[in-house]
C-alpha positions as CSV (number, residue, x, y, z in Angstrom):
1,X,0.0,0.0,0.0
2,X,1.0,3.9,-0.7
3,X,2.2,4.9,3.2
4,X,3.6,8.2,2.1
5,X,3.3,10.6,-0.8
6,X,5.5,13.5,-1.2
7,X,5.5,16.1,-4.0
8,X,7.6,19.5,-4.2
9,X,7.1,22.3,-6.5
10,X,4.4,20.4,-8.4
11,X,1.8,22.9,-10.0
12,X,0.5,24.8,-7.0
13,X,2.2,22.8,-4.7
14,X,5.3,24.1,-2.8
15,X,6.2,21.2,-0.4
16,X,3.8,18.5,0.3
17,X,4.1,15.1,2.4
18,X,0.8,13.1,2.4
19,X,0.7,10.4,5.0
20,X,-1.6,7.4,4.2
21,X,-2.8,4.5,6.0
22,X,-4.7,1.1,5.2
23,X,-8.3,0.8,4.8
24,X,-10.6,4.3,3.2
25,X,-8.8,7.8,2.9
26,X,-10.2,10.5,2.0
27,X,-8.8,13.6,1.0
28,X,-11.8,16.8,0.6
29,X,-11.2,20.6,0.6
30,X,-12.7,23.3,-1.1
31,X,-13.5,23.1,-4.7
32,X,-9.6,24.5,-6.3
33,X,-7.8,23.8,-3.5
34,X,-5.6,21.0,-5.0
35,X,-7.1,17.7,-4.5
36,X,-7.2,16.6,-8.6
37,X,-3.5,18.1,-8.5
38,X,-2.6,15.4,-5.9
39,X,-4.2,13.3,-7.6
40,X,-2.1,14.0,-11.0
41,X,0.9,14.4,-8.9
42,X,0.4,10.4,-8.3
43,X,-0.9,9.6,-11.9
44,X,3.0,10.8,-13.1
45,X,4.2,8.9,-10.4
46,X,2.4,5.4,-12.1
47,X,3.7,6.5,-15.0
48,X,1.3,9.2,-16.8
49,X,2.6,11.3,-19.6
50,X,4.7,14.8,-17.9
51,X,4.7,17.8,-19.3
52,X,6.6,21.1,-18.5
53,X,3.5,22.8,-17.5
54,X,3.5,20.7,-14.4
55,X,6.3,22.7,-12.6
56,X,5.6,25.0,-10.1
57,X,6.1,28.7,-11.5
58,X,9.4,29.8,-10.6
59,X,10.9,26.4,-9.9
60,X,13.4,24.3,-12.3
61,X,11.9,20.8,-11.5
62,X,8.9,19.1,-10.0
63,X,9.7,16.4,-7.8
64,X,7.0,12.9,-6.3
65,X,8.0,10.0,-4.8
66,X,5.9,7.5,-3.5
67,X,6.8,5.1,-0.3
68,X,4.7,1.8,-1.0
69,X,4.9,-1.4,1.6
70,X,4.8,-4.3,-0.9
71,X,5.0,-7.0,1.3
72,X,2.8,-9.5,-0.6
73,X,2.3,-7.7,-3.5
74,X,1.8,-10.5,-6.2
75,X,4.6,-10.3,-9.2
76,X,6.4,-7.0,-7.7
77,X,9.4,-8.2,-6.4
78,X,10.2,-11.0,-9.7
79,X,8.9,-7.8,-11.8
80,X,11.7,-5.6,-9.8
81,X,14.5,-8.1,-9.3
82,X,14.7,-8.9,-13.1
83,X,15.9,-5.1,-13.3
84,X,18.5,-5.6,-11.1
85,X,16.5,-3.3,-8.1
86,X,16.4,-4.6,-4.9
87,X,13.4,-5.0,-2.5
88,X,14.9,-3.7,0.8
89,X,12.4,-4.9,3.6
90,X,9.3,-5.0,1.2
91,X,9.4,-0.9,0.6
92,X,9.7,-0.2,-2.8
93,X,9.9,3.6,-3.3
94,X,8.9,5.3,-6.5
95,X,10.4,8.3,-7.7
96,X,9.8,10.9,-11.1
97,X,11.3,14.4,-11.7
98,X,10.1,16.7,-14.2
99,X,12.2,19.6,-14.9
100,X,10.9,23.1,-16.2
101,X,12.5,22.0,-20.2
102,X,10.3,19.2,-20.4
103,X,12.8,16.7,-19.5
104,X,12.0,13.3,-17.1
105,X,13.5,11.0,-15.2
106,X,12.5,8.1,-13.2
107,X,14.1,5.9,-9.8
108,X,12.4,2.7,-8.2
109,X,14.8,2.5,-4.9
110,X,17.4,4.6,-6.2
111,X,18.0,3.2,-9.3
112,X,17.6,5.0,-12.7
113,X,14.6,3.2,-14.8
114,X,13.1,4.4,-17.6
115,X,9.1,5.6,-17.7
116,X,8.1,2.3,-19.0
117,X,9.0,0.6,-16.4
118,X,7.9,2.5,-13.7
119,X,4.7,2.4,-15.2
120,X,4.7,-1.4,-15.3
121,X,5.5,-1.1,-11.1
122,X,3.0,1.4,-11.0
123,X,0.3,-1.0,-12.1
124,X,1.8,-3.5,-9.9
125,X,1.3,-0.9,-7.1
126,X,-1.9,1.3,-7.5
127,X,-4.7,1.4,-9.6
128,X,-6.0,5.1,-10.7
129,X,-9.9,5.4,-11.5
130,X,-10.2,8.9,-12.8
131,X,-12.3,10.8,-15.1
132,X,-11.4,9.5,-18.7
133,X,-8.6,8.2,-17.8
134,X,-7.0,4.8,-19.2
135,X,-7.2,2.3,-16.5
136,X,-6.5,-0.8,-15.9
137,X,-10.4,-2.3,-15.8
138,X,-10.3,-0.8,-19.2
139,X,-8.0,-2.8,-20.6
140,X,-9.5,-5.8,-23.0
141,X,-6.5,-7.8,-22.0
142,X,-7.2,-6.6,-18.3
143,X,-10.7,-7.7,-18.8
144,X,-10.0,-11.0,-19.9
145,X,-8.0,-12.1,-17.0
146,X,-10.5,-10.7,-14.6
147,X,-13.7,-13.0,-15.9
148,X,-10.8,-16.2,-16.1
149,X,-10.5,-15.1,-12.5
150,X,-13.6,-14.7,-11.2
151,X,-15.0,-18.0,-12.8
152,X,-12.0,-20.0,-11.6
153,X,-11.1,-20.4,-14.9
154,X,-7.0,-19.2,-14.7
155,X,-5.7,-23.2,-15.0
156,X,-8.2,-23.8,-18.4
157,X,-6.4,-20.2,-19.4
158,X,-3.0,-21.5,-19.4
159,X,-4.1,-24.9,-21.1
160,X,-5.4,-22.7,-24.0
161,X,-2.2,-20.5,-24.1
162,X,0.1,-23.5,-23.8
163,X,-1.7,-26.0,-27.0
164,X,-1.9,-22.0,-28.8
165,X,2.0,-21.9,-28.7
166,X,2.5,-25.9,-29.0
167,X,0.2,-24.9,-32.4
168,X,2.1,-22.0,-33.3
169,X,5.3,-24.1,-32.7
170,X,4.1,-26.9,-35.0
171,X,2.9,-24.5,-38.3
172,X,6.3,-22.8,-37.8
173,X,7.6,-25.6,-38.6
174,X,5.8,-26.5,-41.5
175,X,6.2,-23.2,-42.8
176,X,9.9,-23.1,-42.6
177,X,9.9,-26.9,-43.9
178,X,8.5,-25.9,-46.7
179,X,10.2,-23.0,-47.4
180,X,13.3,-24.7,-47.2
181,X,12.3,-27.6,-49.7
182,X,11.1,-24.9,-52.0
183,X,14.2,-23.1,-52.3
184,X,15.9,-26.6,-52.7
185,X,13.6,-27.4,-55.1
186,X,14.5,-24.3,-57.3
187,X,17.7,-25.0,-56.9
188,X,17.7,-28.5,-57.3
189,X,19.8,-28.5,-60.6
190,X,22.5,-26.1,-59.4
191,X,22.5,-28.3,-56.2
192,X,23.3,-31.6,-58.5
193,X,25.8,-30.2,-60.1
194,X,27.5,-28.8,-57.4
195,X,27.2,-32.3,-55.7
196,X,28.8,-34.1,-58.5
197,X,31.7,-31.7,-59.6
198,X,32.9,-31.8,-55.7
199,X,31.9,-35.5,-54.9
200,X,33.6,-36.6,-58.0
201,X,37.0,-35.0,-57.1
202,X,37.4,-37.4,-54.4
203,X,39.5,-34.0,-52.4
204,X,41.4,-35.0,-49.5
205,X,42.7,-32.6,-46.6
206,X,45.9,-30.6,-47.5
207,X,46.4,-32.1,-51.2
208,X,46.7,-28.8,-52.8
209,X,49.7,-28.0,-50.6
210,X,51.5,-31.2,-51.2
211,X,50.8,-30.6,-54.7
212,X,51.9,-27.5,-54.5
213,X,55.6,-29.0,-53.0
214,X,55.5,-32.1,-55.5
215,X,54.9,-29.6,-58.4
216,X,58.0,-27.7,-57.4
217,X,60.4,-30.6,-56.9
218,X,59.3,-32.0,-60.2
219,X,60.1,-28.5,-62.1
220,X,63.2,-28.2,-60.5
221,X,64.7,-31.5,-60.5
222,X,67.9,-31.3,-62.8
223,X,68.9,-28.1,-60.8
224,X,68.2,-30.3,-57.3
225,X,70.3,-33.1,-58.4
226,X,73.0,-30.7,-59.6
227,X,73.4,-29.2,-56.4
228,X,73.1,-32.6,-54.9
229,X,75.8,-33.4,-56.9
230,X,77.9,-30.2,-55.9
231,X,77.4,-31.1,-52.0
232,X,78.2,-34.5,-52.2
233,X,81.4,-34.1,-54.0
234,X,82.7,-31.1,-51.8
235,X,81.9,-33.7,-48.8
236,X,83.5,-36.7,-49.6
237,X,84.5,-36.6,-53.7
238,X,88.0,-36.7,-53.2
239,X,91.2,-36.3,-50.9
240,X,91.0,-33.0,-50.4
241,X,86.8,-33.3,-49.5
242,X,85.6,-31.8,-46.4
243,X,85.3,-35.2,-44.7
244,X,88.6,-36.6,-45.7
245,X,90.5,-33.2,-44.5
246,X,88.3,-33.4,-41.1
247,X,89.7,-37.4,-40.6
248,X,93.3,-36.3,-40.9
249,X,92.4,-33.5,-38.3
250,X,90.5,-35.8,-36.3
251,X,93.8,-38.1,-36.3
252,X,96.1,-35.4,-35.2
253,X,94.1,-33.9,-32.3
254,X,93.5,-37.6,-30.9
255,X,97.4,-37.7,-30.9
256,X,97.5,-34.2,-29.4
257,X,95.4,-35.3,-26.4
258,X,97.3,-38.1,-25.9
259,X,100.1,-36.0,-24.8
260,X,97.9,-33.2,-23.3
261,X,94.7,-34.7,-21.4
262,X,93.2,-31.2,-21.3
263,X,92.3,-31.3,-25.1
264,X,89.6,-34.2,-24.6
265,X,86.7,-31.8,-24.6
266,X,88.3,-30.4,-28.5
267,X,88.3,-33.9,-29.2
268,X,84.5,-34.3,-28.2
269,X,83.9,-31.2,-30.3
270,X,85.4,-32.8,-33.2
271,X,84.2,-35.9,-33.2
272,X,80.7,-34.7,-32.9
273,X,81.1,-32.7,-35.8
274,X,82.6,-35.3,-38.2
275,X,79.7,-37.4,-37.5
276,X,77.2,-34.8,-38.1
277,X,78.5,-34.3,-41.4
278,X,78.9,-37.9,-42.1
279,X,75.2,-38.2,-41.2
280,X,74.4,-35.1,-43.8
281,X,76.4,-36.7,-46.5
282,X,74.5,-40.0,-46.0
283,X,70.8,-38.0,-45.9
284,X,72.1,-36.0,-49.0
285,X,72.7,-39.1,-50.8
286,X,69.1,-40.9,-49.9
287,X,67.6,-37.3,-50.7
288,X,69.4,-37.2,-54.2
289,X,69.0,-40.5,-55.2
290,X,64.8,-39.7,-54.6
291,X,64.6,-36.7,-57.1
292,X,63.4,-38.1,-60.4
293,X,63.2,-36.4,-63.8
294,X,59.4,-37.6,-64.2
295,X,57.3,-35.1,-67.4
296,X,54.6,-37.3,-67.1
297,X,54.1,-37.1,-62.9
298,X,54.7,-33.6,-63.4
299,X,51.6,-33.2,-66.0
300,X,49.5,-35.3,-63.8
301,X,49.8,-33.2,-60.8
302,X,49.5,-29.9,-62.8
303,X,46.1,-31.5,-63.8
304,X,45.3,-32.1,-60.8
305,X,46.4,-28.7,-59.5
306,X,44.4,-27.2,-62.2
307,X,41.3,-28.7,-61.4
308,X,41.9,-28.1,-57.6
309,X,42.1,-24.0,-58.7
310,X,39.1,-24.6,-60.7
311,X,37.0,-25.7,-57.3
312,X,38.5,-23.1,-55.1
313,X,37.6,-19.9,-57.4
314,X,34.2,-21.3,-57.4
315,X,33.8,-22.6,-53.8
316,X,37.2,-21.7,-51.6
317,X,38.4,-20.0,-50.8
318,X,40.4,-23.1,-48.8
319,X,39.8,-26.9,-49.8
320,X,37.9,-27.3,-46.9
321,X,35.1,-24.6,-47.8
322,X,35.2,-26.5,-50.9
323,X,34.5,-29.9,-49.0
324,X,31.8,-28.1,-47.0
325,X,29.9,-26.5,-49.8
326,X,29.4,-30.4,-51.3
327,X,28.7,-31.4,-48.1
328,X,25.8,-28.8,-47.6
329,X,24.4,-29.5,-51.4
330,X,23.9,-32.9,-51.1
331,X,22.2,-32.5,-47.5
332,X,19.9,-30.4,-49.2
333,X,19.1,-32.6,-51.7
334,X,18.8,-35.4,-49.5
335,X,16.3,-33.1,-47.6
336,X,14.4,-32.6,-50.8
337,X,13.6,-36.1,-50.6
338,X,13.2,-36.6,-46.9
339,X,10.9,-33.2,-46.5
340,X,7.5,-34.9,-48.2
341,X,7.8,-37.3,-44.9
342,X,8.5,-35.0,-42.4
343,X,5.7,-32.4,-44.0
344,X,3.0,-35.5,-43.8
345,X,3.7,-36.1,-40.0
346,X,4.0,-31.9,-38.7
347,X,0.7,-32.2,-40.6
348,X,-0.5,-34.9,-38.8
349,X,1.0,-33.0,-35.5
350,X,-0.4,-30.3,-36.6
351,X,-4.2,-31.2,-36.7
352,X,-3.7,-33.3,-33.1
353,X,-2.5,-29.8,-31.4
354,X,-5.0,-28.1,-33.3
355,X,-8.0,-30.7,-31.5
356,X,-6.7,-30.3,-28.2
357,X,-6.9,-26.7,-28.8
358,X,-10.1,-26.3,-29.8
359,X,-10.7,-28.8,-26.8
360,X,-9.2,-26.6,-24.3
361,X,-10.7,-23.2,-25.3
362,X,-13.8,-25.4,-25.9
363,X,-13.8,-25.7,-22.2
364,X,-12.8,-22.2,-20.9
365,X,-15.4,-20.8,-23.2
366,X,-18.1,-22.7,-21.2
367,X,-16.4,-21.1,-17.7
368,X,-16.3,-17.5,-18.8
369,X,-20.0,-17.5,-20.6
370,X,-21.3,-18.8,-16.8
371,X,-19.0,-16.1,-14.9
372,X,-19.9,-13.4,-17.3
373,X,-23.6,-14.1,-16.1
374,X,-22.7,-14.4,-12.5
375,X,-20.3,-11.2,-12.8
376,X,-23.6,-9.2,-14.5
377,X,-25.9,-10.3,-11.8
378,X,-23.6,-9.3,-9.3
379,X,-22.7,-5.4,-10.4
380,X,-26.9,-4.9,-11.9
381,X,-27.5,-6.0,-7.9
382,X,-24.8,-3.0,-6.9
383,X,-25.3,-0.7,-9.3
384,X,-29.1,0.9,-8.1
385,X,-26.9,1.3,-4.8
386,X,-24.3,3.3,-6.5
387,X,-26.6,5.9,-7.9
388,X,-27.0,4.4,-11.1
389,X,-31.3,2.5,-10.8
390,X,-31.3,2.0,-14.8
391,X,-27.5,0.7,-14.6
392,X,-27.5,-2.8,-16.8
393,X,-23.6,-4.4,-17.2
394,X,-23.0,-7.0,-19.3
395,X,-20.0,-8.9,-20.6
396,X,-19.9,-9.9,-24.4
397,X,-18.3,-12.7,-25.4
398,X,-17.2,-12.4,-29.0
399,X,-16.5,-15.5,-31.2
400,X,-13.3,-15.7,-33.1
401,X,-12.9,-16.9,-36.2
402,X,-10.0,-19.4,-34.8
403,X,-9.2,-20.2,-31.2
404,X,-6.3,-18.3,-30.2
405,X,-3.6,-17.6,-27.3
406,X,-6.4,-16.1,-25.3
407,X,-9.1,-18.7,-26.2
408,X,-12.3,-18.4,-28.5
409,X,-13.8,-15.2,-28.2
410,X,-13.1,-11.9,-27.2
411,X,-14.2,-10.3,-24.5
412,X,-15.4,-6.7,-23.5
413,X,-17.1,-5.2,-20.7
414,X,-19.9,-3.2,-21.4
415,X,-22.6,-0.8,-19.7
416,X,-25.6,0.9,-20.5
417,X,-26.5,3.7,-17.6
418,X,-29.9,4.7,-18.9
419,X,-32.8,3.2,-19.8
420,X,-33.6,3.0,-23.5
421,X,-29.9,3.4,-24.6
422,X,-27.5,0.6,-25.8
423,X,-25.0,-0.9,-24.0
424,X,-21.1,0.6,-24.8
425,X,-17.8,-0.8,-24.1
426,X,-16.5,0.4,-20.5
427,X,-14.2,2.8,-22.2
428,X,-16.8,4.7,-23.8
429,X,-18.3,5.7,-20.6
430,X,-18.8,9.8,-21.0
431,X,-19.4,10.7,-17.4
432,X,-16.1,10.3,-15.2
433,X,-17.8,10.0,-12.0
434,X,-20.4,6.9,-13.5
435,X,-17.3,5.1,-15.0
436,X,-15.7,5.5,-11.4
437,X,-18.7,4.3,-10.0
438,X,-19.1,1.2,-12.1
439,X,-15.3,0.6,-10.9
440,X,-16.2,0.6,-8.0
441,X,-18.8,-1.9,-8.2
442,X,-16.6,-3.9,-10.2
443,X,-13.8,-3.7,-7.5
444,X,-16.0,-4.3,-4.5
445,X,-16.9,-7.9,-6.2
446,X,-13.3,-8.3,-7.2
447,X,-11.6,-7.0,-4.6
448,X,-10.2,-10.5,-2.9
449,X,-8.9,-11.2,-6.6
450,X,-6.9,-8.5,-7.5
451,X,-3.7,-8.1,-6.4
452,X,-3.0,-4.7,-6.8
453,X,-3.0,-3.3,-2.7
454,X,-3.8,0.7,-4.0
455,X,-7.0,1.7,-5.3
456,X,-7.8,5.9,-6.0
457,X,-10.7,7.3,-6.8
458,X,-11.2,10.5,-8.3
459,X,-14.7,12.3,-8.5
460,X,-16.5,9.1,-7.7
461,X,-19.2,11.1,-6.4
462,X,-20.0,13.4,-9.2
463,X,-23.5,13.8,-9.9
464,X,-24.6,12.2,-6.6
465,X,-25.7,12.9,-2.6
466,X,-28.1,12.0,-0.1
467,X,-28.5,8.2,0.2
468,X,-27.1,6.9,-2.7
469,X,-23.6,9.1,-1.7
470,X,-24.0,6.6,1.7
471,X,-24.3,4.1,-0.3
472,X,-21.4,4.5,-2.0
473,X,-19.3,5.8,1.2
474,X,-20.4,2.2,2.8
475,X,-19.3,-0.1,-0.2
476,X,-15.7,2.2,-0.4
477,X,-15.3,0.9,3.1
478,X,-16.0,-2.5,2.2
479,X,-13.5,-2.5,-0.7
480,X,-11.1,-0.8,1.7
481,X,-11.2,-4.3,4.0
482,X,-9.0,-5.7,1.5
483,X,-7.5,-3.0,-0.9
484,X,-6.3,0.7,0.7
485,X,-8.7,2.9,-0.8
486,X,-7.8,7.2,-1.4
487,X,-10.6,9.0,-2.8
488,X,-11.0,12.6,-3.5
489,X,-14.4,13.5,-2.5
490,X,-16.8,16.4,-2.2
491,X,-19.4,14.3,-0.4
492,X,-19.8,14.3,3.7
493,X,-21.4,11.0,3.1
494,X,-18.1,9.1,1.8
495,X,-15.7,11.4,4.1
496,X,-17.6,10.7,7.4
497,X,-17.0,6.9,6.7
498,X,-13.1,7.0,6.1
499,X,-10.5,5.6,8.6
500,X,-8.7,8.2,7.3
501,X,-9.4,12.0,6.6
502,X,-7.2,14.3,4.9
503,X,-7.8,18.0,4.2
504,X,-6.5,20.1,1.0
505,X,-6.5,23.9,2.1
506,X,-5.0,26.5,-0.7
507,X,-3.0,29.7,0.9
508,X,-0.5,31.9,0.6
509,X,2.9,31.6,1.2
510,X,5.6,34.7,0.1
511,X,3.0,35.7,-2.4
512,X,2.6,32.7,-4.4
513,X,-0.3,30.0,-4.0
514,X,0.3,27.4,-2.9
515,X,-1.7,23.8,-1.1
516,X,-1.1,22.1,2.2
517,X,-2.7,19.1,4.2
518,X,-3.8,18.2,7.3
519,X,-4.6,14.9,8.6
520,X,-8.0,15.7,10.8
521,X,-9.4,14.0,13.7
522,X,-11.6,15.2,16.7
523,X,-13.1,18.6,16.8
524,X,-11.4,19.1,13.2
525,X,-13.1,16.3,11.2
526,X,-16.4,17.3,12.8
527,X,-15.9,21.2,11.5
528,X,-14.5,19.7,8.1
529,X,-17.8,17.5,8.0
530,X,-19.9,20.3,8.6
531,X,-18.4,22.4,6.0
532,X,-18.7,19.7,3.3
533,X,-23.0,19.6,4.6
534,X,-22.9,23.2,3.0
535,X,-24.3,24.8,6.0
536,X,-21.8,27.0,8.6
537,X,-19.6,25.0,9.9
538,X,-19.7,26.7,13.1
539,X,-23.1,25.6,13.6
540,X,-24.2,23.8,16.1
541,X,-26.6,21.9,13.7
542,X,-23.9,21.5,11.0
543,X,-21.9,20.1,13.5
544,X,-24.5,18.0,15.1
545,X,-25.4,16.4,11.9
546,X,-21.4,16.0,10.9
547,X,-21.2,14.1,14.2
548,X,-24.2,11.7,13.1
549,X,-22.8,11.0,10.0
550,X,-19.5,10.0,12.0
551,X,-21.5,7.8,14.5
552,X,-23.6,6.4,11.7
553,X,-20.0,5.3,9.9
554,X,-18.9,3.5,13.4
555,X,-15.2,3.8,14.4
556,X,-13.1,5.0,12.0
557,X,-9.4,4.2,12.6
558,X,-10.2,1.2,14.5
559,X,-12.3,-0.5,12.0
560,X,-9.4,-0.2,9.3
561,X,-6.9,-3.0,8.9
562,X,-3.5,-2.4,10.9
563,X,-1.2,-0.7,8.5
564,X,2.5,-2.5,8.3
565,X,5.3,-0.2,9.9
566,X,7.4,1.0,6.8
567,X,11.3,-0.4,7.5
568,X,12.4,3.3,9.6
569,X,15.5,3.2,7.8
570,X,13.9,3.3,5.0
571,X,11.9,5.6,5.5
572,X,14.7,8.3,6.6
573,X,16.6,7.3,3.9
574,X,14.1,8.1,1.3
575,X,13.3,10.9,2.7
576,X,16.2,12.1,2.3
577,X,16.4,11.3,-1.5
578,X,13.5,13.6,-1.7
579,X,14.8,16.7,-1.1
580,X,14.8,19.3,-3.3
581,X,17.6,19.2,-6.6
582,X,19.0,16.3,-4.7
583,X,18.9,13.1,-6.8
584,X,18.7,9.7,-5.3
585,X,22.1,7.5,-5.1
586,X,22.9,5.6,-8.0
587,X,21.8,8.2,-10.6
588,X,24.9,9.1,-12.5
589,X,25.1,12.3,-11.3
């Protein structure tokens, strides 16, 4: 629930802190005082559209934050904590700044988010019924999951939505099966070709650089046996060859160490060397002896080089994208061939999803046309209560052509609020105080399934008094034993029966208007009472009456449910992110 709202330099308002509690508020004053501006002051905060005209004259920025305890709240912590925000002790403080340019930011406990999503907390949060205003009962989507709620039918919902995807899954797959075999198909000749040019040139991994290395040898061979030749004869062609010189050495330093034991590691050295050479000598031979003069190998493997070039213009530019292109056009025509089968049994799949489908929405159709009966009984009943004696709600269910995601129909509140005049969608309601009323009705049958903890009403009394604005103030309170309910009204009726009263009073402050509040109780909600009667409310019999109207409501702050104590440190440290031109942490500036 909203425990505190706070708004600076927002239209007429200088510096305002708004305390709420569980169960009915209401906040009255005189007409301009600055109860709608509250009011828009909290629709920005859920996320409504800003605009520049919004700032107080004089100031550079508007600031509102709301403190809301959401212990409990369904979906607001997952919905949070996949941002990355943290729920500190169930408080999850909202925050928007409009500055005098036109520009807006957003926080949800400190951290930057953009409008969007604190408009999707916002909805999580509170729920604002004001005059032509879009709101979530509005919402055909919003609609929907109410009458699936109402008539138990949330489980048959799902069933619908998952066989819906499992049959969206299933024609995917036929559509991209047969795209694929049609652009195969097309291709089908290319794809052949391609198949049999690669296939039949039998490639194996590397050969183009062997070839490469055999083709280069073979060109070269009388000038590789030459120098062959060359080595071999300056090793060991004669007496005066390298190897021959280095055995008369050889003999000579083993003579020297004989005489001198110090020259044994010179010996090593030598040694080691001669028969490194003797080793090369022998290699050089073997390598020699290899190289043939061979025209006919050598036209084979330019051939073959030739026809290896050939492939990797078209399909390289390696061997191995060659390889892989063959690879991928025969799998493509062996798909041509295979995709008939597989298109026969996804159409087989496809009609036995398509059954339980029909099946399923089949029987969630049957649940929602018995709630949408049982939810029109129940608001007609309310409705004569509400003001509203010729007040006739229905729900139309309207047939698709093909189930869907959502089932087999459509569906749409409607409402016809005079007699002789057709019924309209809920949107279309023109007055602002009937389409809060029939809200109203809607929530007090609701109320113990919808999650969100915050419901306001604006001008829910427009257009009504005397007994029916009782009637009214008595089913607000029942709504409030399981939502917090803040209305703005101009009606005795509704304010003598909140657990919580709230005055708006506009004054002066350094020459510039300005609103304030005051939370009444005592002496001050009887005046306040008295004043809303119309009479003086220094009267005695203004205030007598006020004072029947409070003892006809019964106890006010005791009958409410106990309000949750807001996490103190929390609370002073979000009060602290709301004062003026100071941004919360975590902002980036």
């Amino acid at each position: 629930m909203l425990t505190e709202l706070r708004i600076r330099d927002f239209a007429i308002i200088h510096a305002l802190t708004l305390p709420l509690e569980s169960g009915l508020n209401v906040l009255s004053g005189e007409t301009g005082a600055g109860k709608s501006i509250i009011v828009g002051a909290l629709g920005l905060l859920l996320g409504e559209r800003a605009s520049a005209e919004l700032v107080r004259a004089g100031a550079d920025r508007a600031v509102v934050e709301g403190i809301f305890d959401a212990t409990g709240v369904p979906g607001i912590h997952d919905a949070l904590e996949s941002r990355g925000i943290p729920v500190e002790d169930g408080t999850v403080v909202l925050r928007r700044e409009l500055t005098a340019n036109g520009r807006s930011r957003a926080w949800i406990n400190d951290a930057t988010v953009t409008s969007a999503a604190l408009a999707e907390a916002g909805r999580l949060l509170a729920n604002l019924h004001g005059q032509h205003e879009a709101q979530n009962l509005l919402d055909v989507e919003r609609q929907r999951a109410i009458l699936d709620a109402f008539g138990g039918a949330a489980a048959e919902a799902e069933s619908v939505r998952q066989a819906y995807a499992a049959l969206m899954d299933v024609r995917h797959r036929i559509a991209e099966t047969r795209r694929r075999r049609g652009d195969a198909q097309a291709r089908a000749d290319y794809l052949r070709h391609v198949d049999d040019e690669i296939s039949s040139a039998h490639l194996e991994p590397g050969e183009d650089v062997r070839l490469e290395e055999e083709a280069r040898k073979l060109e070269h061979a009388d000038e590789l046996r030459a120098n062959a030749a060359a080595m071999l004869a300056a090793l060991e062609g004669d007496d005066d060859a390298v190897l021959h010189r280095l055995a008369s050495l050889q003999r000579t330093l083993a003579a020297t160490q004989r005489i001198d034991g110090s020259m044994a590691r010179m010996q090593e050295l030598l040694d080691s060397g001669f028969i490194a050479l003797e080793e090369f000598a022998h290699d050089l031979g073997s390598w020699a002896g290899s190289i043939e003069l061979d025209p006919a190998r050598l036209s084979e493997v330019q051939q073959r080089r030739d026809q290896l070039f050939r492939l990797l213009k078209k399909y390289g530019p390696t061997l191995d994208d060659v390889a892989r292109t063959g690879r991928e056009a025969h799998e493509e025509l062996e798909f041509v061939d295979a995709s008939e089968f597989d298109l026969t049994q996804l159409s087989a799949r496809e009609a036995e999803v398509r059954g339980a489908l029909v099946q399923a929405a089949a029987a969630l159709s049957a649940l929602r046309a018995d709630a949408a009966r049982q939810l029109a009984v129940a608001v007609d009943a309310m409705l004569p209560e509400l003001g509203m004696p010729d007040g006739r709600f229905t729900v139309r269910l309207t047939p698709r052509d093909e189930p869907g995601s959502v089932g087999a129909e459509d569906v749409e509140f409607r409402v016809t609020l005079n007699a002789g005049h057709d019924a309209r969608a809920l949107a279309r309601v023109a007055s602002g105080g009937e389409l809060s009323r029939v809200m109203l009705a809607l929530q007090t049958i609701l109320a113990r399934l919808d999650g969100v903890p915050t419901l306001v009403f604006d001008e829910v009394d427009a257009g009504i008094g005397g007994r029916v604005g009782l009637a009214v103030g008595d089913t607000m309170r029942r709504v409030a034993a399981h939502h917090q309910v803040f209305a703005i009204s101009h009606l005795p009726q509704i304010a003598a029966r909140a657990h919580h009263h709230i005055v708006v009073s506009k004054g002066d402050r350094q020459g510039v208007t300005t609103a304030d509040t005051s939370v009444l109780d005592g002496d001050a909600r009887v005046l306040e009472i008295a004043r809303m009667l119309g009479g003086d409310p220094e009267s005695a019999v203004s205030q007598a009456h006020a004072r029947e109207l409070l003892a006809a409501a019964g106890p006010s702050v005791e009958a409410a449910p106990p309000s949750p104590k807001p996490a103190t440190r929390s609370r002073r440290r979000q009060g602290r992110a709301a004062e003026p031109g100071r941004p919360p942490r975590g902002d980036g500036r």
